[in-house]
C-alpha positions in Angstrom: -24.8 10.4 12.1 -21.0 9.2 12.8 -20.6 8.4 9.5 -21.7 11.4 7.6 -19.7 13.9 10.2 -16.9 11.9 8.2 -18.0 12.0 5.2 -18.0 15.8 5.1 -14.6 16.2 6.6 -13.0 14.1 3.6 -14.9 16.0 1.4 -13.4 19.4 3.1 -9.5 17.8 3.6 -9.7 17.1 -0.6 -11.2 20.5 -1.0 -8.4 22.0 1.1 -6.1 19.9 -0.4 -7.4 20.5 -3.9 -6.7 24.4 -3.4 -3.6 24.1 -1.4 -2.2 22.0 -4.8 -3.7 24.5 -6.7 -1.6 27.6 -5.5 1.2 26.1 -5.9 0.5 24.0 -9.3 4.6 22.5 -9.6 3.7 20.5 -6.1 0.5 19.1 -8.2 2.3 18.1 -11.8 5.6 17.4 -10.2 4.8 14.0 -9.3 2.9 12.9 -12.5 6.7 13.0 -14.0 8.2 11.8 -11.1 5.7 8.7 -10.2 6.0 7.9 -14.2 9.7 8.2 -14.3 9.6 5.6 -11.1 7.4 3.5 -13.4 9.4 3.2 -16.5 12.2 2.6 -14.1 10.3 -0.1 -12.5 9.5 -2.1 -15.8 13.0 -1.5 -17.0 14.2 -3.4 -13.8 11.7 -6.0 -14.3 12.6 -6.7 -17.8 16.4 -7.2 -17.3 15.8 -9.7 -14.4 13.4 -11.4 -15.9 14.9 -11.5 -19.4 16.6 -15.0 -19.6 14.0 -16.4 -16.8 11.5 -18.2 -18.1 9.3 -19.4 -15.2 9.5 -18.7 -11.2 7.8 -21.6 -10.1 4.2 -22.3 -11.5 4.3 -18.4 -12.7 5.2 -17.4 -16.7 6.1 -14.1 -18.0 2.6 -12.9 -18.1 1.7 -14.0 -14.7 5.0 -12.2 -13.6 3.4 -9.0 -15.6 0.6 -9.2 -13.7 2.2 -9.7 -10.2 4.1 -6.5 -11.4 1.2 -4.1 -12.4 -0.4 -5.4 -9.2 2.1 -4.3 -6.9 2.4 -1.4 -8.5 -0.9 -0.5 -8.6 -1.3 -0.8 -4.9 2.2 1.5 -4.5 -0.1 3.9 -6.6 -3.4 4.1 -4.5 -1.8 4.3 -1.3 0.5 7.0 -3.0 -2.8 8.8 -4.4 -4.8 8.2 -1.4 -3.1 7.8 1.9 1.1 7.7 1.9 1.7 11.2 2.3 -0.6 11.9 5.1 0.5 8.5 6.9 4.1 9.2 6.4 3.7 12.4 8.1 3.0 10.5 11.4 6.2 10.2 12.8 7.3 14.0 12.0 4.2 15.1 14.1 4.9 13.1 17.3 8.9 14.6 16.5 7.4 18.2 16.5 4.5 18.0 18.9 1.8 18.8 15.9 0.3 15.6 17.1 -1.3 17.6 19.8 -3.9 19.4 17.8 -5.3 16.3 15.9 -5.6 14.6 19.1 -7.9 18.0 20.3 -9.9 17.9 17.3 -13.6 15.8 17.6 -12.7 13.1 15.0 -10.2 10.5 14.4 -6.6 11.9 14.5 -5.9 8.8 12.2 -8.8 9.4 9.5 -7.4 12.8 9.4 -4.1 11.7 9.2 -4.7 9.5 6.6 -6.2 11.4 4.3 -5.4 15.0 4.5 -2.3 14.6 1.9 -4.4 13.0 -0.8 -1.9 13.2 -3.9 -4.4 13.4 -6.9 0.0 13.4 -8.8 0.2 9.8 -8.2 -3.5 8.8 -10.6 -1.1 8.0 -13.7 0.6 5.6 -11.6 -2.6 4.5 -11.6 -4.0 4.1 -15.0 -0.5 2.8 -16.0 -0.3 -0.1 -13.6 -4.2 -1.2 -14.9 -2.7 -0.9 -18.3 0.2 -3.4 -17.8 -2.1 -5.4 -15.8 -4.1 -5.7 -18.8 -1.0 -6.4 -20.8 -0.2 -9.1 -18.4 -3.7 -10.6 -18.7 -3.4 -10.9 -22.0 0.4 -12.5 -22.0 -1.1 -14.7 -19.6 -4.1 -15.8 -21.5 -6.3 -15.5 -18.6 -10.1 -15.3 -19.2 -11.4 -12.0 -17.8 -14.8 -13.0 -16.7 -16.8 -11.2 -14.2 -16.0 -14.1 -11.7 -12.2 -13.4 -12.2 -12.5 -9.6 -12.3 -14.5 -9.5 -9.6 -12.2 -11.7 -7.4 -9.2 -10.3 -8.6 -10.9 -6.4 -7.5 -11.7 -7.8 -4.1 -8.3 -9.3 -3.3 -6.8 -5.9 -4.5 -9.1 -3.6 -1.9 -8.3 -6.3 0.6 -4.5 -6.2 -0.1 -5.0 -2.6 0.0 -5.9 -2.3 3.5 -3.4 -4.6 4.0 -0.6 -2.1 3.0 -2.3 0.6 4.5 -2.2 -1.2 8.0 1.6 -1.8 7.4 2.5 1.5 6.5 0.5 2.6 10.1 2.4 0.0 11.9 5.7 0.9 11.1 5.2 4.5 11.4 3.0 3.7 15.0 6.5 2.6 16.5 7.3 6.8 16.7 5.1 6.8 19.6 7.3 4.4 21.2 11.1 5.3 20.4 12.9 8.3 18.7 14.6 7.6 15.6 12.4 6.1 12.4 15.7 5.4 10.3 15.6 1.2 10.7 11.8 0.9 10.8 12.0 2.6 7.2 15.1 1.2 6.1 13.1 -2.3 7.0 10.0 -1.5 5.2 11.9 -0.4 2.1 13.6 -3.3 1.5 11.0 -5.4 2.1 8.9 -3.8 -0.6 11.8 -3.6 -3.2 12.0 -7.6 -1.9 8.5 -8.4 -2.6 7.5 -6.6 -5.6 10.6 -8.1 -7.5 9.7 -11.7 -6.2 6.1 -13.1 -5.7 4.9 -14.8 -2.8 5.3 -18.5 -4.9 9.0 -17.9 -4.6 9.2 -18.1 -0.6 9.6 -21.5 0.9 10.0 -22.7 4.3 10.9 -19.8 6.9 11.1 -17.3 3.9 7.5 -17.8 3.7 6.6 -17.4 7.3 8.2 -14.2 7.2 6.7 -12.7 4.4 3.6 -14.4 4.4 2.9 -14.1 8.4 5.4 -11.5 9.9 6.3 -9.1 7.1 3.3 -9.8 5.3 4.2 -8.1 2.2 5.0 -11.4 0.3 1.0 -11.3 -0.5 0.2 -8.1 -1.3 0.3 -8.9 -5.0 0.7 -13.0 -5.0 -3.0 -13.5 -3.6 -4.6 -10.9 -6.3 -2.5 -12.4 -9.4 -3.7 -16.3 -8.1 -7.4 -15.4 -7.9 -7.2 -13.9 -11.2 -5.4 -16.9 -12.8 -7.6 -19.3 -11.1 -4.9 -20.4 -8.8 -6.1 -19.7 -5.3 -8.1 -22.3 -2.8 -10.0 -22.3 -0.2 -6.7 -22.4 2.1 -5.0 -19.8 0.9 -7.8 -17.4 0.8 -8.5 -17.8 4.6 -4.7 -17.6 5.1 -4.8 -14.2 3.4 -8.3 -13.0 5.1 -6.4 -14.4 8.5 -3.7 -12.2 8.2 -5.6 -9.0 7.3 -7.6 -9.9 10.6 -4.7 -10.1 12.5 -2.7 -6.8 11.4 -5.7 -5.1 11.7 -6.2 -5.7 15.7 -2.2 -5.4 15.6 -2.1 -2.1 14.1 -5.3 -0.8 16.0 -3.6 -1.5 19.6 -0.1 -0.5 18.2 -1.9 2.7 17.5 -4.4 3.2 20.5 -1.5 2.3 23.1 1.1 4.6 21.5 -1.6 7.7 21.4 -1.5 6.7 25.5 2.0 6.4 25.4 2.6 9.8 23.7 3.9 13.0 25.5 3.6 16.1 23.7 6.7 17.9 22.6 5.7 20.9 24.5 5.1 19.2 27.4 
């Protein structure tokens, strides 16, 4: 079966990542302080913006908390899972190691994607569920299982979400040389968005964050189902946009791979 030839090559790319971490243990403890350092740093920022603010729109402090931990928890499981391996993308069409994924019977993408698995970046983690918490709590927000389970949905679906962005921007190295504005775009976007929630965007701001540069509801749409905020609209809008990025990135991906000419060749 497809799916189990897949299975075991995760299970041998953590393995091999597992041992390669191993050998050299500062590249696997390096980044629990560095990815905690970023953290503090993060809530730091957060409180002296938000110290003399007392709503952004229909959002509180502990909604803003919890748009916070959110964000940052999806930073930390494409960090943990995915970001090293994806970010490698454009250095491989540079060098021409593209060419022996693309020989390989599988994927060059899954392997791609998960051959840099950063087990460093699982404090991250656990810290961004505890201030979610935290923010719960400010909030007053009823945890049921209804809420949880919504909010755990939206989060996997926002996940893939980020996942296919990071893919996109990185795709557009099949196409042109130099990565330095694709990055420099992406980064600012996501300082952007996980300082302001998608509530704050009105009229074209919205559109591009919510529709272009989708990264306005990474976070927003997770924090409203928890908080009992979200409709029936909004939820399509979101499931929409998924939809759409996710053909986008596949045929950003699928054409550039036809695109490509080795660096050897």
């Amino acid at each position: 079966m497809k799916s189990t030839k897949y299975i075991r090559v995760l299970r041998e790319l953590f393995s091999l990542r597992m041992h390669g971490l191993m050998v050299f243990r500062l590249d696997f403890f390096a980044p629990f302080l560095v990815d905690g350092s970023l953290f503090v740093i993060q809530l730091l920022a957060f409180g002296a913006v938000y110290s003399h603010v007392d709503r952004i729109g229909s959002w509180g402090k502990g909604e803003m908390i919890l748009y916070i931990g959110t964000f940052s928890l999806l930073n930390a499981l494409s960090m943990t899972i995915c970001f090293f391996g994806v970010n490698s993308i454009p250095y491989k069409v540079r060098s021409g190691e593209l060419d022996l994924y693309l020989s390989k019977p599988i994927s060059p993408l899954f392997r791609l994607t998960f051959e840099n698995i950063s087990p460093g970046s699982l404090p991250l983690v656990i810290m961004s569920v505890c201030i979610i918490g935290y923010g719960a709590a400010t909030a007053r927000t009823a945890l049921t299982p209804k809420t949880l389970g919504a909010y755990v949905f939206w989060v996997a679906v926002m996940g893939i979400l980020y996942y296919e962005m990071e893919v996109l921007m990185r795709s557009v190295s099949l196409y042109i040389v130099s990565m330095a504005r694709m990055e420099q775009l992406e980064e600012a976007c996501i300082n952007l968005c996980m300082k302001l929630p998608g509530i704050a965007f009105h009229g074209i701001y919205k559109v591009i964050f919510y529709c272009i540069l989708p990264y306005g509801i990474m976070a927003t749409l997770p924090v409203q189902s928890m908080i009992g905020e979200m409709n029936w609209r909004t939820a399509a809008c979101g499931m929409g946009v998924v939809i759409l990025f996710s053909g986008i990135t596949a045929t950003v991906w699928r054409r550039g791979l036809r695109h490509y000419n080795s660096a050897s060749s």
